[in-house]
C-alpha positions in Angstrom: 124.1 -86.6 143.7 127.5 -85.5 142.4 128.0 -82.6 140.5 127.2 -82.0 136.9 130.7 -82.2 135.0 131.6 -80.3 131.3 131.9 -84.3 130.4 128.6 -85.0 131.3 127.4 -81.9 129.5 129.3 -83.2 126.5 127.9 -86.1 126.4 124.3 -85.4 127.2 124.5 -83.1 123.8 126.0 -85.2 121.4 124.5 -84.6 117.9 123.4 -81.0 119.2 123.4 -78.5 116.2 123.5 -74.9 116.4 122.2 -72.6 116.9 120.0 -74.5 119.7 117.6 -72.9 121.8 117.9 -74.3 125.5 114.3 -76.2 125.3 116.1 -78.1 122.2 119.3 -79.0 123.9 117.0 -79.9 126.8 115.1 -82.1 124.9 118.5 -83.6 122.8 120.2 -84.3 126.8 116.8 -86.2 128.0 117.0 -88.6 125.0 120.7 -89.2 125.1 120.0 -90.4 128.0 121.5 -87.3 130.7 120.8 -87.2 134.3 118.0 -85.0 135.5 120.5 -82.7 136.9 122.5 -82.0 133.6 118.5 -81.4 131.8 117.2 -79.0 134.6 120.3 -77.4 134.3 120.5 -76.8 130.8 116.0 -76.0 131.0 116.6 -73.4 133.8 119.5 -71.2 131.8 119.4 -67.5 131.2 120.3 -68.3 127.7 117.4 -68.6 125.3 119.9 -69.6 122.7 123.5 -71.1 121.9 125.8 -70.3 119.1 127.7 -73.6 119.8 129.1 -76.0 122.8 131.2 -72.8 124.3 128.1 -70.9 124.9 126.3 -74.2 126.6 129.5 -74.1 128.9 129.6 -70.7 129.8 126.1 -70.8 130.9 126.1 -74.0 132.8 129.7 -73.3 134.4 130.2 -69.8 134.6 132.7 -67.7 132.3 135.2 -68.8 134.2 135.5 -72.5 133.5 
């Protein structure tokens, strides 16, 4: 399985709003249609919320992406 990409995050939460809380943005990524990887990923984060798409990328990525 390749690795999950900020793309693939992208796309998997078009039409997010925010705040989200990371069940939501889970939810949103399963019905656009995301690959299991990108929805366990954004299910398992240490962030119980998101202020916007930065936040999603920081904790999927690391602050250093």
């Amino acid at each position: 399985m390749a690795d999950i990409s900020p793309i693939d995050v992208q796309k998997a939460l078009k039409g997010a709003e925010y705040p989200a809380s990371s069940d939501d943005l889970a939810s949103l990524a399963e019905s656009n249609g995301a690959d299991d990887s990108v929805v366990e990923k954004l299910r398992s984060s240490r962030s119980k919320q998101y202020d916007g798409p930065d936040d999603v990328q920081k904790a999927v990525f690391g602050s250093g992406s």
